[in-house]
C-alpha positions as CSV (number, residue, x, y, z in Angstrom):
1,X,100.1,82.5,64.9
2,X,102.3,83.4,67.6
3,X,100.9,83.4,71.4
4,X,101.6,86.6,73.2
5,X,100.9,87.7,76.9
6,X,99.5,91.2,78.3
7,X,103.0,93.2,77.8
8,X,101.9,94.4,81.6
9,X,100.4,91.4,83.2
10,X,104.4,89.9,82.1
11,X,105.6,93.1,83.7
12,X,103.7,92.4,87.3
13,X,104.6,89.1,87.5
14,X,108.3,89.6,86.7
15,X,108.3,91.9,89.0
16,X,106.5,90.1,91.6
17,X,108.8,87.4,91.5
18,X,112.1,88.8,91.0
19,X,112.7,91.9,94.0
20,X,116.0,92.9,91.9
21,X,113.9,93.5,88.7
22,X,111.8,95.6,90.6
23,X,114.6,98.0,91.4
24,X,115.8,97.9,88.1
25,X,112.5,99.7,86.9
26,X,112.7,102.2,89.6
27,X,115.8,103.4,89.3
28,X,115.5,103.4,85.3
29,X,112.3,105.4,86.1
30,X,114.4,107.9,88.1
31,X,117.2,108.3,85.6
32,X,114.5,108.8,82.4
33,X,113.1,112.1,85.1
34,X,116.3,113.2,85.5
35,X,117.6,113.7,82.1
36,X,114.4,115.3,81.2
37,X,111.9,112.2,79.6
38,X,109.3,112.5,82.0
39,X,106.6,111.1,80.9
40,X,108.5,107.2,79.8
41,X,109.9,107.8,83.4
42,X,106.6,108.4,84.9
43,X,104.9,105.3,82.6
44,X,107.7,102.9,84.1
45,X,107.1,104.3,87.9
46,X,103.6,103.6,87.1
47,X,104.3,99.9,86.5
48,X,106.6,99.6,89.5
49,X,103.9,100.8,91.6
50,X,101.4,98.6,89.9
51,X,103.4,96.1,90.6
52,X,103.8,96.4,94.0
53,X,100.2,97.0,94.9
54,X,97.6,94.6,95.2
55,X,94.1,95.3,96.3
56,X,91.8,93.0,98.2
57,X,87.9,92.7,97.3
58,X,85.7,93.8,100.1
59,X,83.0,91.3,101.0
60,X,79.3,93.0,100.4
């Protein structure tokens, strides 16, 4: 049996670590909402933003 990441969890990190793959996905998310595929261009933002943002835990 083959081992296999979280296809986004690879996607963050990537992403993370690598600045120029970042605007890779952004602008291929800008050019999918240009010519009209929307929604793959929205799903690819979303992982872009994803991405970028991190969250921290409060403290109760």
């Amino acid at each position: 049996m083959a081992l296999t990441k979280d296809f986004h969890e690879s996607i963050r990190k990537r992403a993370q670590e690598e600045p120029r793959f970042r605007t890779a996905l952004l602008r291929e998310a800008i050019e999918l909402m240009h010519s009209g595929d929307e929604k793959t261009g929205r799903a690819i933002l979303r992982n872009d933003i994803n991405a970028k943002l991190t969250f921290k835990r409060r403290k109760a």
